[in-house]
C-alpha positions in Angstrom: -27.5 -51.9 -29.3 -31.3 -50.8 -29.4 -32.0 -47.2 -30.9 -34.6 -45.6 -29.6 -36.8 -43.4 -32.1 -38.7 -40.1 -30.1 -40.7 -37.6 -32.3 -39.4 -34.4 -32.6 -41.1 -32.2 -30.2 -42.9 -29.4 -31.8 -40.8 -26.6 -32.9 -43.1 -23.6 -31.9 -45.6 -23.6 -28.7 -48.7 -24.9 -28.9 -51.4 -22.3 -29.5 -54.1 -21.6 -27.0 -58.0 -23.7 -27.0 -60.3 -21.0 -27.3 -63.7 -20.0 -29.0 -63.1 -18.2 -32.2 -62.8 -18.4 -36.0 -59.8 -20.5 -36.9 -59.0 -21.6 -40.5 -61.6 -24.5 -41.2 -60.3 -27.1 -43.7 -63.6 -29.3 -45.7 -62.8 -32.5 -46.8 -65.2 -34.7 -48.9 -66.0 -38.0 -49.4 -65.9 -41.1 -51.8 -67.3 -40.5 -54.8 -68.7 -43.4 -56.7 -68.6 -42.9 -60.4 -65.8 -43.6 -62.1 -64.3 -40.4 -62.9 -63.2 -40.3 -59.5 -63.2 -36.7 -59.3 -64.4 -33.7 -57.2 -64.9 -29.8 -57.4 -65.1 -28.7 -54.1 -66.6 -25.5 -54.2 -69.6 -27.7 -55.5 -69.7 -30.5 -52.5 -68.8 -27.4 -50.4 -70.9 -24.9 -51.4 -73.6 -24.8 -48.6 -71.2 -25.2 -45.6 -68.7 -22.6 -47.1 -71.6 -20.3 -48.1 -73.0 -20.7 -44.6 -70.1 -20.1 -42.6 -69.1 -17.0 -44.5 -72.7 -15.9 -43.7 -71.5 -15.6 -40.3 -68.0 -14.3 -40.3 -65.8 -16.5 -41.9 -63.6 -15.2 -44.7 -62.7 -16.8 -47.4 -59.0 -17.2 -46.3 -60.2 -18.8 -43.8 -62.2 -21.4 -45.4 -59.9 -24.6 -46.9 -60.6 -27.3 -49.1 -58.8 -30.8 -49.1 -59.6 -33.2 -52.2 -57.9 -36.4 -53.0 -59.3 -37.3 -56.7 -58.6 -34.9 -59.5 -61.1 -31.5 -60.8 -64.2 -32.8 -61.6 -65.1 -30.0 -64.1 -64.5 -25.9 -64.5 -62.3 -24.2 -62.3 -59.9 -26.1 -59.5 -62.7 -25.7 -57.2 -60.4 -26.7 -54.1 -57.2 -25.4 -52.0 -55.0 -28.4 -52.0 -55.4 -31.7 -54.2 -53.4 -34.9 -53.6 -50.8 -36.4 -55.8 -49.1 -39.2 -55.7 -44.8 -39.0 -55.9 -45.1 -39.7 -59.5 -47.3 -36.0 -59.4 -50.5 -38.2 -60.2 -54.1 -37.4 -59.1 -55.8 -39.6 -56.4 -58.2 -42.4 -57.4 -60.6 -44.9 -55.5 -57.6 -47.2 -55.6 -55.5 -44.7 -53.8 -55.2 -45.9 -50.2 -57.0 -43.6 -47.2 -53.5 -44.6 -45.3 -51.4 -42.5 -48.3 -53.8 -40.0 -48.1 -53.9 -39.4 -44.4 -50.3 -39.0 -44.9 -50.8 -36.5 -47.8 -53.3 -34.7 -45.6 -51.5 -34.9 -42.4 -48.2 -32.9 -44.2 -50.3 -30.8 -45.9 -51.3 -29.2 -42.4 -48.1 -29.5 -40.8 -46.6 -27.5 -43.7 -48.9 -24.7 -44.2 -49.9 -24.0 -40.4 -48.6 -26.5 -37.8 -44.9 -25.4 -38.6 -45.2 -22.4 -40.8 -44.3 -20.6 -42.7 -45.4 -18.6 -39.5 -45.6 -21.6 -37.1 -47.7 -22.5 -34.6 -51.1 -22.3 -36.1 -54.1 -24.4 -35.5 -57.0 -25.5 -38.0 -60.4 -27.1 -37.4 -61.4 -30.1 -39.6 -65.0 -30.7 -41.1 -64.9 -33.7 -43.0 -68.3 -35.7 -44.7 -68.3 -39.3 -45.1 -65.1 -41.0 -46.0 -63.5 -37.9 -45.6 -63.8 -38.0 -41.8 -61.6 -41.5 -42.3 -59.2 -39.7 -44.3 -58.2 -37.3 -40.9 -59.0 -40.2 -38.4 -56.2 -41.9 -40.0 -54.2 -38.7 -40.2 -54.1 -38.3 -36.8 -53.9 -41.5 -35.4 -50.4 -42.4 -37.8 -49.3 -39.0 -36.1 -49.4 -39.8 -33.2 -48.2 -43.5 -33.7 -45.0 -41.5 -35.4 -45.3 -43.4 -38.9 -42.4 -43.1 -41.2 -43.8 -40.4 -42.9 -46.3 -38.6 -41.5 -45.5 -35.4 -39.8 -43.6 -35.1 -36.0 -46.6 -33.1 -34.2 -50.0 -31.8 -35.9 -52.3 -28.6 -34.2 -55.9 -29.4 -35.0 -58.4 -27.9 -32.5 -61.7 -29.1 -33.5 -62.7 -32.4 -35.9 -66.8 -32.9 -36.8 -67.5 -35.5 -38.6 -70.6 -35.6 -41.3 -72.0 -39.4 -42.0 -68.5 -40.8 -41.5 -68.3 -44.4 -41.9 -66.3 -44.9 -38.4 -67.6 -48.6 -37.9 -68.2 -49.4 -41.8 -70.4 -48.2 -44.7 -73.8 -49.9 -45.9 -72.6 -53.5 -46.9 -75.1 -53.6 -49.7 -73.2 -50.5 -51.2 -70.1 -51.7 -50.5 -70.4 -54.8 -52.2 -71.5 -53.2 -55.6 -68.1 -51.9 -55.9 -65.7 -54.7 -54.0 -63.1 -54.2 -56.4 -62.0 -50.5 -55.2 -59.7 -50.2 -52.7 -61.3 -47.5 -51.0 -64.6 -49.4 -50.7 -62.7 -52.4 -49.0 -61.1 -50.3 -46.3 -64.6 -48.7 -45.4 -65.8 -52.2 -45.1 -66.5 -53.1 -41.4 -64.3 -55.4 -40.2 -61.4 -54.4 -43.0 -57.8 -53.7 -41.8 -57.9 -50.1 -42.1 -60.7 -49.8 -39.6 -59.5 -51.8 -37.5 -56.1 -50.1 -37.3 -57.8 -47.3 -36.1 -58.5 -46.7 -32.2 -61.9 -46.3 -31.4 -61.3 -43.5 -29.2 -59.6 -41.0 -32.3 -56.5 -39.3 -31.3 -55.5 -36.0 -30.4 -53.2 -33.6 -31.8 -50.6 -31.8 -30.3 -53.0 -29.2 -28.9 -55.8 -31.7 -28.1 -58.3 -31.7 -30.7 -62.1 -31.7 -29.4 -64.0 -34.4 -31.7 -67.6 -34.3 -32.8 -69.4 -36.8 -34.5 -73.1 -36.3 -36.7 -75.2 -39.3 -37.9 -78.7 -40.3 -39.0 -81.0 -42.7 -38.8 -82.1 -41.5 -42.5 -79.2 -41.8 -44.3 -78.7 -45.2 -46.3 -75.1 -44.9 -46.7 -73.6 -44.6 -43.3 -75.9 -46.2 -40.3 -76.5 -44.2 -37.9 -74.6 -46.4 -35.3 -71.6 -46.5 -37.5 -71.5 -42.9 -37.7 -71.3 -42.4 -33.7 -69.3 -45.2 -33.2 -66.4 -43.5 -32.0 -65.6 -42.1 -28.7 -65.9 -38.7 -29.3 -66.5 -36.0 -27.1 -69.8 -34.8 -28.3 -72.6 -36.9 -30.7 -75.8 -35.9 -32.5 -78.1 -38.3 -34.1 -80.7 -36.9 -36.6 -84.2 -39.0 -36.5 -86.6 -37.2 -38.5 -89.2 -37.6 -40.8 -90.8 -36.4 -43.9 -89.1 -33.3 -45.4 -87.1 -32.7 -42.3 -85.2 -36.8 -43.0 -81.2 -35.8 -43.5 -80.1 -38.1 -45.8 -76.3 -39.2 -46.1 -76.0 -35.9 -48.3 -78.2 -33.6 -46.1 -75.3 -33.6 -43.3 -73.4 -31.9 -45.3 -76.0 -29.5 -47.1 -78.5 -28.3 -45.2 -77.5 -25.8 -42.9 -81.0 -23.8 -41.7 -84.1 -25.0 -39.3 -84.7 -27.7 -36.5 -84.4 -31.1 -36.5 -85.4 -34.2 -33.7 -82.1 -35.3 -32.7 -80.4 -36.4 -29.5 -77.1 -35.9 -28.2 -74.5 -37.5 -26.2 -71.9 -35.5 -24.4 -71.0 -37.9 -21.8 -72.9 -41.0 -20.2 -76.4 -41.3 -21.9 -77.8 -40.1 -24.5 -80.2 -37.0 -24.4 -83.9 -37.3 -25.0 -84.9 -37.1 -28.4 -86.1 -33.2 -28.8 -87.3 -31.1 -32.4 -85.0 -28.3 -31.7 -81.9 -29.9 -32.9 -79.7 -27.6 -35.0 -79.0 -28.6 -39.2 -76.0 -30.3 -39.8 -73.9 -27.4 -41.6 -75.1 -24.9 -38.2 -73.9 -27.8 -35.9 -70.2 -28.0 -37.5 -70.3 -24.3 -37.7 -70.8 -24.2 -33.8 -68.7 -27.8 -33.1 -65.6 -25.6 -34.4 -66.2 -22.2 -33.1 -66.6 -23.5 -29.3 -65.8 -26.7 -27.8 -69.1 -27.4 -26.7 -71.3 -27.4 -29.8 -75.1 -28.6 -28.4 
C-alpha cells in the first residue's frame, strides 16, 4: 500500500505582508582563503551600520555564517556546525547548509518560541545560494529541512544564480563549494529558476553589475524575481562584486526590471546597501 507523505501545515497563522521593520538576517558569501572563516560584523558592517541609521535596532539585525570566527569577538548571531559540532568549511555542501539555515529560522521565529514571526533575508554572493536552496528543499519537503518557513522579503547582492566567473572558479576546482557555483553544476541546476516562496510568500529582489568580476551581471539577475537592478557605472561610481554589499550612500546608473522590460538606464539609481534597505521594508523597492 502507498503512503502518502504531506507537510505538516504550519502550526501558528501566517503573519500579515506589510511595510515595516521586521528582523533582517545578513548572510555572507564564499570566502576564498583558506582559513575559511568570517566575522560578520566586519562583512556586515556598512549594511548593519546603515540600517540602524534609519531605525533598525540591533535586535533586529541577524547575522548567519557558515565557516568559523575569523578573528576577535564571534562577530555573528548564529554559526553552522556540522552533527559532529564542527565549523563549516568550503567543503561543506550549500545543500547542508540551506538545511542548517532553513531550521535555524524555523526555530527561532517561524515556530517560536513565540511563533509566527516573519524575517527578511539579505544575502551577498554565495550567500543568496545558501537561502535559494533553503527555500526551495522547503518547499520540496526534504527529509530534513523544516515543514513551513515565514520569510517576507529576499535581496540578493552579486549572487551567483546562473554560475560564478569560470576563470575564478577554476583556480579553486578542488572545493566543493566552488563546484556547486559552477554553471551547469548539479546544485544549480536543482534549483528552479523561478525561487520559491515561503509560507507567507516571500517578495524576491535581485542586484547585479556589470562591474563586478566575480558574479556577471547576467548571472546575478538570472532568476525570476519580482524586482531587478543592474548597476552600469563608471569611474569611482563602478560597484564592484564587494561594493553591493558596501556602499550604501549616492546615485548610481542602473536599470530595473519589475515586470516585462527592463527600464531605461537612468543616474539616479539608489546604492546597493539603500536598495536592500528599501527591497525589505516595502515590497516594491525602485
Amino acid at each position: 500500500m502507498a503512503i502518502a507523505f504531506v507537510a505538516a501545515a504550519p502550526a501558528n497563522a501566517a503573519p500579515s505582508r506589510s511595510n515595516g521593520r521586521s528582523t533582517v538576517i545578513f548572510v555572507h558569501g564564499y570566502d576564498p582563503t583558506f582559513a575559511a572563516a568570517t566575522n560578520c560584523q566586519e562583512y556586515w558592517a556598512s549594511a548593519i551600520n546603515h540600517f540602524k541609521s534609519n531605525g533598525y535596532t540591533d535586535a533586529q539585525l541577524k547575522t548567519y555564517s557558515y565557516y568559523k570566527n575569523k578573528s576577535g569577538s564571534n562577530g555573528c548571531t548564529w554559526r553552522y556546525k556540522d552533527a559532529d559540532g564542527k565549523y563549516g568549511t568550503r567543503n561543506t555542501s550549500l545543500t547542508e547548509i540551506a538545511r542548517s539555515f532553513a531550521n535555524r529560522v524555523y526555530n527561532s521565529y517561524s515556530s517560536g518560541p513565540y511563533g509566527g514571526q516573519k524575517v527578511d533575508v539579505v544575502a551577498h554572493s554565495m550567500g543568496g545560494l545558501v537561502v535559494r536552496a533553503a527555500l526551495h528543499h522547503v518547499k520540496k519537503g526534504t527529509r530534513g529541512f523544516p515543514s513551513y518557513l515565514y520569510i517576507e522579503d529576499v535581496v540578493t547582492l552579486g549572487t551567483p544564480h546562473y554560475g560564478a566567473d569560470i576563470g575564478q572558479l577554476n583556480a579553486c576546482a578542488h572545493v566543493r563549494q566552488c563546484r556547486q557555483m559552477r554553471g551547469g553544476s548539479d546544485f544549480l541546476d536543482g534549483l528552479p529558476q523561478t525561487p520559491s516562496k515561503s509560507a507567507m510568500g516571500t517578495d524576491w529582489t535581485v542586484v547585479s553589475s556589470y562591474d563586478d568580476d566575480t558574479v556577471a551581471a547576467g548571472s546575478g539577475a538570472w532568476i525570476h524575481a519580482q524586482h531587478k537592478l543592474q548597476y552600469n557605472d563608471s569611474g569611482d561610481k563602478a560597484i564592484s562584486h564587494t561594493a553591493l554589499k558596501s556602499h550604501k550612500r549616492g546615485s548610481y546608473r542602473g536599470r530595473v526590471k519589475h515586470s516585462g522590460m527592463w527600464s531605461a538606464y537612468t543616474n539616479y539609481r539608489p546604492a546597493p546597501v539603500e536598495l536592500a534597505r528599501r527591497a525589505v521594508y516595502q515590497e516594491s523597492s525602485q
